[in-house]
PDB file with one MODEL, atoms N, CA, C and O in Angstrom:
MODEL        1
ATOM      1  N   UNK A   1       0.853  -1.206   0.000  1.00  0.00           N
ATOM      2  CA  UNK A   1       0.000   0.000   0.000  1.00  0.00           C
ATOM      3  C   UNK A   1       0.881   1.247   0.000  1.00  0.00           C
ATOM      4  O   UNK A   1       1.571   1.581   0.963  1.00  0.00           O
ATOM      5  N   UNK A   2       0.799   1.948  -1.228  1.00  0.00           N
ATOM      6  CA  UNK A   2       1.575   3.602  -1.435  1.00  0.00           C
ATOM      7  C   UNK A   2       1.261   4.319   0.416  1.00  0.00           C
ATOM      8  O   UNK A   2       0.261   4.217   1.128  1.00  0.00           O
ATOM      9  N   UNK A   3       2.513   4.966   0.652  1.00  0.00           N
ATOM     10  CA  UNK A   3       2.474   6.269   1.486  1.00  0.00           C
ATOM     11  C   UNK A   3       1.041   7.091   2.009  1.00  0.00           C
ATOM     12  O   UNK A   3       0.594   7.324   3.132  1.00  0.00           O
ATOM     13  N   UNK A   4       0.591   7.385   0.714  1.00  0.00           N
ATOM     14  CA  UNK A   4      -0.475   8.131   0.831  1.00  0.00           C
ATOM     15  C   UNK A   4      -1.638   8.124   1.029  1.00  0.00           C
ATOM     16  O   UNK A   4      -2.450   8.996   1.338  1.00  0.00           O
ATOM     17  N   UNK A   5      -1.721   6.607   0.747  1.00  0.00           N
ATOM     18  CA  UNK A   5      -3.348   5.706   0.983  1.00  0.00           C
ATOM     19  C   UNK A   5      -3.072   5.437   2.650  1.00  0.00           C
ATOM     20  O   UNK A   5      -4.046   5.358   3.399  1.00  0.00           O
ATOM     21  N   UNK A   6      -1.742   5.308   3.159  1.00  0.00           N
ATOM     22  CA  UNK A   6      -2.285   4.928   4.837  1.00  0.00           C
ATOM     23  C   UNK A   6      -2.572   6.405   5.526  1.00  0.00           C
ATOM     24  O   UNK A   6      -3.334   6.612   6.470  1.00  0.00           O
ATOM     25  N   UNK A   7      -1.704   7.462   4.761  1.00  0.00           N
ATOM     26  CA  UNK A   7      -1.815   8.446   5.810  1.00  0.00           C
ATOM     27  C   UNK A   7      -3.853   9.158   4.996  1.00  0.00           C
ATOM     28  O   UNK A   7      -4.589   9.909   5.634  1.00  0.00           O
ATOM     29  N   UNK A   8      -4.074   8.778   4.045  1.00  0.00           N
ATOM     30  CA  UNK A   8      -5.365   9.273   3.740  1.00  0.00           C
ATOM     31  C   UNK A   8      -6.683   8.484   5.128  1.00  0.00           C
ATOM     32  O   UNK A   8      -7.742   8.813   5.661  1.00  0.00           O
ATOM     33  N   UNK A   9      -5.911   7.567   5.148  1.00  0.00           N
ATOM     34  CA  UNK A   9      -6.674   6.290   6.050  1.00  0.00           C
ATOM     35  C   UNK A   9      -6.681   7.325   7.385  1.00  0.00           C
ATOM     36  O   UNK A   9      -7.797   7.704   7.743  1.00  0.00           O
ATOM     37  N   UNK A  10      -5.697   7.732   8.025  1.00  0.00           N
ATOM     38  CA  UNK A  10      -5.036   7.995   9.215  1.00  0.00           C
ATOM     39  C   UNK A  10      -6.042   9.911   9.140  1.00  0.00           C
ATOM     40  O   UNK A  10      -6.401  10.417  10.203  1.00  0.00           O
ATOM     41  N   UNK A  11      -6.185  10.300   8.413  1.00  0.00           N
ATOM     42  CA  UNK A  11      -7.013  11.487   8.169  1.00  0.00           C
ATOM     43  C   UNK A  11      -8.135  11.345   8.449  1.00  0.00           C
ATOM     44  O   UNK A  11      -8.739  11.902   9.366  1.00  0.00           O
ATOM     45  N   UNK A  12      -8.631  10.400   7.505  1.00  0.00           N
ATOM     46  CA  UNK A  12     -10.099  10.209   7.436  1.00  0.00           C
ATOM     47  C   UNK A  12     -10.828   9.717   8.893  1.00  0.00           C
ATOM     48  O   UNK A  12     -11.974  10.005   9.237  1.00  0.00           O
ATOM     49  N   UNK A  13      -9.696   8.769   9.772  1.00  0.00           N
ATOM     50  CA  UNK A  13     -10.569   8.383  10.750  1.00  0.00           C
ATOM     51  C   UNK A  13      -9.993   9.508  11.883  1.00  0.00           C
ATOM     52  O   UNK A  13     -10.514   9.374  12.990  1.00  0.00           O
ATOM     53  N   UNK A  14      -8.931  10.664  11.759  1.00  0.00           N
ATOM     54  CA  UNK A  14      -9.310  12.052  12.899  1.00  0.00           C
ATOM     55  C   UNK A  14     -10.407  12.382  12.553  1.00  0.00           C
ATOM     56  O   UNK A  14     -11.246  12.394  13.454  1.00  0.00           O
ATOM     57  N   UNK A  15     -10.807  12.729  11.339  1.00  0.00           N
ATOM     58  CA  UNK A  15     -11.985  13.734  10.773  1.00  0.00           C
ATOM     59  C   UNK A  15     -12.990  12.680  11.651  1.00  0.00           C
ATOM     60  O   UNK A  15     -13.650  13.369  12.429  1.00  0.00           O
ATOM     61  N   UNK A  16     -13.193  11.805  11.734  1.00  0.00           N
ATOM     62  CA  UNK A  16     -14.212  10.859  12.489  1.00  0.00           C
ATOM     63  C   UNK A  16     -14.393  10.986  13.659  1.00  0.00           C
ATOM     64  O   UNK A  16     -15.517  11.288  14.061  1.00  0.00           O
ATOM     65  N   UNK A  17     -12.984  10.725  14.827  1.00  0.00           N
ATOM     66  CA  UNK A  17     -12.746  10.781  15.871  1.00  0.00           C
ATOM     67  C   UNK A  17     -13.201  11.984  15.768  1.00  0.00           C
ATOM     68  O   UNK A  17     -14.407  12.108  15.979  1.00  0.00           O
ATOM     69  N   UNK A  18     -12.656  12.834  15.529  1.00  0.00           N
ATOM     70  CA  UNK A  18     -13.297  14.509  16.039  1.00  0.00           C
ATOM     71  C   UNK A  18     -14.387  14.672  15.725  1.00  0.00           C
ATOM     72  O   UNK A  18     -14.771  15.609  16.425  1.00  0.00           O
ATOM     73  N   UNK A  19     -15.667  14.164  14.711  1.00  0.00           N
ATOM     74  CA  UNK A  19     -17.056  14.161  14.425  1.00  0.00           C
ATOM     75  C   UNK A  19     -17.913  13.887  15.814  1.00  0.00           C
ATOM     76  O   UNK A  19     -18.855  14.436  16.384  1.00  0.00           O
ATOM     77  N   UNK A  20     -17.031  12.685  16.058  1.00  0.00           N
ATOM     78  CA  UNK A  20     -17.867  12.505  17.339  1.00  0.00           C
ATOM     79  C   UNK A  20     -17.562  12.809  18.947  1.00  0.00           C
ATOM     80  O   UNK A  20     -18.099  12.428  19.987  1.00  0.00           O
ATOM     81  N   UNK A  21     -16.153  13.904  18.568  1.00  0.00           N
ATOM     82  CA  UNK A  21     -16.102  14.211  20.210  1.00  0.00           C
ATOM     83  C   UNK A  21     -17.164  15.519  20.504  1.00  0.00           C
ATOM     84  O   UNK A  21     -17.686  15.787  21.586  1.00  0.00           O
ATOM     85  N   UNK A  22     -17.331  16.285  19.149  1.00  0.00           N
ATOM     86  CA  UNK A  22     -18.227  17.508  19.146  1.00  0.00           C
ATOM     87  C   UNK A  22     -19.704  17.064  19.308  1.00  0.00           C
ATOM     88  O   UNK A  22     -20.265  16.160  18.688  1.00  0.00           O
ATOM     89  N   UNK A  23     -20.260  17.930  20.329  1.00  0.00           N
ATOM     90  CA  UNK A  23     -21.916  18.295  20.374  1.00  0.00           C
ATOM     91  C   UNK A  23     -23.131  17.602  19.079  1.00  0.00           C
ATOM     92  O   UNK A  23     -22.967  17.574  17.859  1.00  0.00           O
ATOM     93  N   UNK A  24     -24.151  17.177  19.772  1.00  0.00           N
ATOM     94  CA  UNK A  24     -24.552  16.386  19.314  1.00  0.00           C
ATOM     95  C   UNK A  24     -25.458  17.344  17.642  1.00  0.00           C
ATOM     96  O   UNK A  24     -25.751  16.762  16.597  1.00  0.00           O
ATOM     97  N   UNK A  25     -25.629  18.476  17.861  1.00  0.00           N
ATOM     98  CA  UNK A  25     -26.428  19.003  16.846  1.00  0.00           C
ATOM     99  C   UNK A  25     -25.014  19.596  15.779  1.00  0.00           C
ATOM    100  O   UNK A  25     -25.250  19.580  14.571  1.00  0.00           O
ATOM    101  N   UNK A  26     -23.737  20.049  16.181  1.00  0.00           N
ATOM    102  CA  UNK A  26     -22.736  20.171  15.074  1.00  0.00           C
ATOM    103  C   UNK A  26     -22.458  18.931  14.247  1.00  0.00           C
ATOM    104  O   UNK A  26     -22.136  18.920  13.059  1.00  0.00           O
ATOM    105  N   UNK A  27     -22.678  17.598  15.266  1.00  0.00           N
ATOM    106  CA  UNK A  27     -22.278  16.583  14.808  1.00  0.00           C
ATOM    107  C   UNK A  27     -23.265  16.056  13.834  1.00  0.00           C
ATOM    108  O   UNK A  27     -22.998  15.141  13.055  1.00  0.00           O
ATOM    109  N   UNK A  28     -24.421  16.660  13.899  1.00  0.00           N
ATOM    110  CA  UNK A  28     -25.938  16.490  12.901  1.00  0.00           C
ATOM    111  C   UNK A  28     -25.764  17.139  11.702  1.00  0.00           C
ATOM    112  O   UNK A  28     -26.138  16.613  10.653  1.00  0.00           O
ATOM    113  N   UNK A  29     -25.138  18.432  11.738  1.00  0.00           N
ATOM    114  CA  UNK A  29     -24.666  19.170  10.876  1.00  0.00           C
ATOM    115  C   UNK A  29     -23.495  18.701   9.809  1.00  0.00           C
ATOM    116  O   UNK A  29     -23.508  18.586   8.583  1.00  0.00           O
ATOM    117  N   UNK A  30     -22.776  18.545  10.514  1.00  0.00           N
ATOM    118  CA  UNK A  30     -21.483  18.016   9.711  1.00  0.00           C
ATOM    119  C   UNK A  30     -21.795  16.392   9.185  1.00  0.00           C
ATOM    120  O   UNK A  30     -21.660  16.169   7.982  1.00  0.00           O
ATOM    121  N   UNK A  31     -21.991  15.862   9.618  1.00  0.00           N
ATOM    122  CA  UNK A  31     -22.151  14.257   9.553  1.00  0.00           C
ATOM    123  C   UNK A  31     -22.789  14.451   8.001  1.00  0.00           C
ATOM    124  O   UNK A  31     -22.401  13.572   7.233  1.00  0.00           O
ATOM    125  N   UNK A  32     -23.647  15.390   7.441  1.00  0.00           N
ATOM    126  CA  UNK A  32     -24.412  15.878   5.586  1.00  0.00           C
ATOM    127  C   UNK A  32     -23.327  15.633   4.731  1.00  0.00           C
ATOM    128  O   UNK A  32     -23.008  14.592   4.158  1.00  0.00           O
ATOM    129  N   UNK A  33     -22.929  16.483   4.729  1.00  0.00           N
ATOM    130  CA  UNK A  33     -21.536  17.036   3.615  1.00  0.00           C
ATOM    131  C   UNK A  33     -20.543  15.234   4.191  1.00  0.00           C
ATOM    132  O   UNK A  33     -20.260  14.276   3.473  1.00  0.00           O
ATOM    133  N   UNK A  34     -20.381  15.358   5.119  1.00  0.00           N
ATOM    134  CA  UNK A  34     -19.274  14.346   5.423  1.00  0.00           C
ATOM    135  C   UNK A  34     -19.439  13.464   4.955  1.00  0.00           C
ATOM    136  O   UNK A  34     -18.525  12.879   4.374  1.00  0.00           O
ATOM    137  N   UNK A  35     -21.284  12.770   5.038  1.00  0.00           N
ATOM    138  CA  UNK A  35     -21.517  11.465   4.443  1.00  0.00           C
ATOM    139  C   UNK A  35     -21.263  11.201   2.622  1.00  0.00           C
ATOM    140  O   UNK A  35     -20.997  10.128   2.081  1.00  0.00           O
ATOM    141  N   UNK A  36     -21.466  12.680   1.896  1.00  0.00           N
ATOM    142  CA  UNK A  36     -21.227  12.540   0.216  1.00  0.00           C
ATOM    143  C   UNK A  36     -19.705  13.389   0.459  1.00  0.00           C
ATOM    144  O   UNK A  36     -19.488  14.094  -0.527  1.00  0.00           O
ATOM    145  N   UNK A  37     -19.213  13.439   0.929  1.00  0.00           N
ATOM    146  CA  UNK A  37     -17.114  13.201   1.087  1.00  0.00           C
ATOM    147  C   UNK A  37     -17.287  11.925   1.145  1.00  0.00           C
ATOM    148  O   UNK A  37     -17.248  11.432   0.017  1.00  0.00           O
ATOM    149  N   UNK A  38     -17.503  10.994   2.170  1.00  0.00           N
ATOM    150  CA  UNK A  38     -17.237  10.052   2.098  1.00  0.00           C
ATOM    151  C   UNK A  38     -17.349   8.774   0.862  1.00  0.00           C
ATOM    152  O   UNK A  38     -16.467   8.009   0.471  1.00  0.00           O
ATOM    153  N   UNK A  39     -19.224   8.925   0.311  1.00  0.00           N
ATOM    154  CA  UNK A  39     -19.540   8.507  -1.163  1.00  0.00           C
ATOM    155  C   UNK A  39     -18.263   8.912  -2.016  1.00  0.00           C
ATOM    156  O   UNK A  39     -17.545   8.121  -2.627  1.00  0.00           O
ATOM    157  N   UNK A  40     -18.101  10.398  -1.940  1.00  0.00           N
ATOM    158  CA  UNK A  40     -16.836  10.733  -3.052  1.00  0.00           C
ATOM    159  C   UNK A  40     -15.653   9.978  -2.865  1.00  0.00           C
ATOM    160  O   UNK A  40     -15.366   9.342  -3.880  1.00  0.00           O
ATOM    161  N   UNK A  41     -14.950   9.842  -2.024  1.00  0.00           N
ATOM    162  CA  UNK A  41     -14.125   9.006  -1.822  1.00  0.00           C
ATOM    163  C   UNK A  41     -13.866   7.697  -2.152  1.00  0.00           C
ATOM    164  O   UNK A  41     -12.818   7.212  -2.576  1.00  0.00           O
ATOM    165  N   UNK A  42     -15.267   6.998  -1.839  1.00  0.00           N
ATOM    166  CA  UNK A  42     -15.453   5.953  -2.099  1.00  0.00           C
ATOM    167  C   UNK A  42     -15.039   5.385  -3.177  1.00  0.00           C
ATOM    168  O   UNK A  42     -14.283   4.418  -3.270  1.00  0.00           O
ATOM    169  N   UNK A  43     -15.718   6.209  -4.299  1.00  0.00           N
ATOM    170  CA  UNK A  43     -16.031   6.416  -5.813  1.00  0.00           C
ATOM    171  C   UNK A  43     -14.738   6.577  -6.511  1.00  0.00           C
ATOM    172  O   UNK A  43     -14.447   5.664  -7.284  1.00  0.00           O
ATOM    173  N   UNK A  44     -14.112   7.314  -6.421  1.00  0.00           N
ATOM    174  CA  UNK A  44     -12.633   7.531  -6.014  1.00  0.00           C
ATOM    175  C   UNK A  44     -11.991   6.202  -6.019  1.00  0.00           C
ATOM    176  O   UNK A  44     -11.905   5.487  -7.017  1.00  0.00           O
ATOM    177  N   UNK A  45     -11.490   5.877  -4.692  1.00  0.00           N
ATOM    178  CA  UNK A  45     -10.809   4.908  -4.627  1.00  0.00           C
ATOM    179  C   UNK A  45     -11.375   3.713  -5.180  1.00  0.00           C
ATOM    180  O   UNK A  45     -10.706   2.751  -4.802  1.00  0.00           O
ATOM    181  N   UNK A  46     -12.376   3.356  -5.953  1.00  0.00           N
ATOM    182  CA  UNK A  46     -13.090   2.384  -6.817  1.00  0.00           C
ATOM    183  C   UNK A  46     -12.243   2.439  -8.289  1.00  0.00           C
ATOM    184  O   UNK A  46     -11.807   1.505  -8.963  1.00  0.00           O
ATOM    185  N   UNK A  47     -12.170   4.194  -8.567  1.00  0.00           N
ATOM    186  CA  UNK A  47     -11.656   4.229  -9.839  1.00  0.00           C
ATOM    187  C   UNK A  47      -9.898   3.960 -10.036  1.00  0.00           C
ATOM    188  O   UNK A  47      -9.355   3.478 -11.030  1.00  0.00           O
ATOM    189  N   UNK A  48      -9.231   4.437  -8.758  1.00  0.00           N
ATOM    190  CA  UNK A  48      -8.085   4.812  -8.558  1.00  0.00           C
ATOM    191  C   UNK A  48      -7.816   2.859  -8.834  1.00  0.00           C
ATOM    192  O   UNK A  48      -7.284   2.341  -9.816  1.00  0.00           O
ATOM    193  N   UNK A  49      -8.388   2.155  -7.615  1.00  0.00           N
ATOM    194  CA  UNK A  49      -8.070   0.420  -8.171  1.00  0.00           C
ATOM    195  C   UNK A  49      -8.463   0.033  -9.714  1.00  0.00           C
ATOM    196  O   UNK A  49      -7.761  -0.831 -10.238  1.00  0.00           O
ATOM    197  N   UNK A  50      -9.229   0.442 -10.266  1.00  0.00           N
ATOM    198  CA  UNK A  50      -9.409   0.328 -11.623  1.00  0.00           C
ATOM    199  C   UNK A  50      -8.331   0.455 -12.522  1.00  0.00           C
ATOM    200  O   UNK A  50      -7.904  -0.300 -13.396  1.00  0.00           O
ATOM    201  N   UNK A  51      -7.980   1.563 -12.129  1.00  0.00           N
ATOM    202  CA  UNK A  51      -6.825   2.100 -13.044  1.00  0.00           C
ATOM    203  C   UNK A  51      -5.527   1.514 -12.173  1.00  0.00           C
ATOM    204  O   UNK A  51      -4.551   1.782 -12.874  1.00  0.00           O
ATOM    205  N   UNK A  52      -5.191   1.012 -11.280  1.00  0.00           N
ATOM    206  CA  UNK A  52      -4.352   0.371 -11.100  1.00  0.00           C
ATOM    207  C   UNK A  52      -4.295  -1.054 -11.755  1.00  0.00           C
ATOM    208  O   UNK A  52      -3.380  -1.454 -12.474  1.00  0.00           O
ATOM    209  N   UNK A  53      -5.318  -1.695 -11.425  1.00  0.00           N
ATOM    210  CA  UNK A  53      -5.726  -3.526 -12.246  1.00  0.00           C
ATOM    211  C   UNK A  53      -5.113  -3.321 -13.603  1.00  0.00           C
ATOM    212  O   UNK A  53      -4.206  -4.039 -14.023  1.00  0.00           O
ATOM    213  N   UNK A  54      -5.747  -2.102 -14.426  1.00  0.00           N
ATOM    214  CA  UNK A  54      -5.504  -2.366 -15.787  1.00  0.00           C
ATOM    215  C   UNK A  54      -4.714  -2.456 -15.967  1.00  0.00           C
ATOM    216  O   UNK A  54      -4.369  -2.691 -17.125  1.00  0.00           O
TER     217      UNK A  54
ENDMDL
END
């Protein structure tokens, strides 16, 4: 696994950890946008293995 995929890993789950140390209605707030980042990502790293296989 490249450099950048563990430390993307290592990002993604602060952005998490800190989702849920904050208040329960910021965390209602943010959790929107966060959930289609996350879809994007997803989508993303679907294509990124694609284009690696080939």
């Amino acid at each position: 696994m490249p450099q950048w995929v563990s430390l993307l890993v290592v990002v993604c789950f602060c952005i998490i950890f800190c989702l849920w140390i904050f208040p329960k209605p910021l965390r209602a707030a943010t959790l929107i946008p966060f959930r289609s980042i996350r879809i994007g990502l997803a989508t993303l790293n679907q294509n990124l293995l694609q284009c690696l296989v080939q």
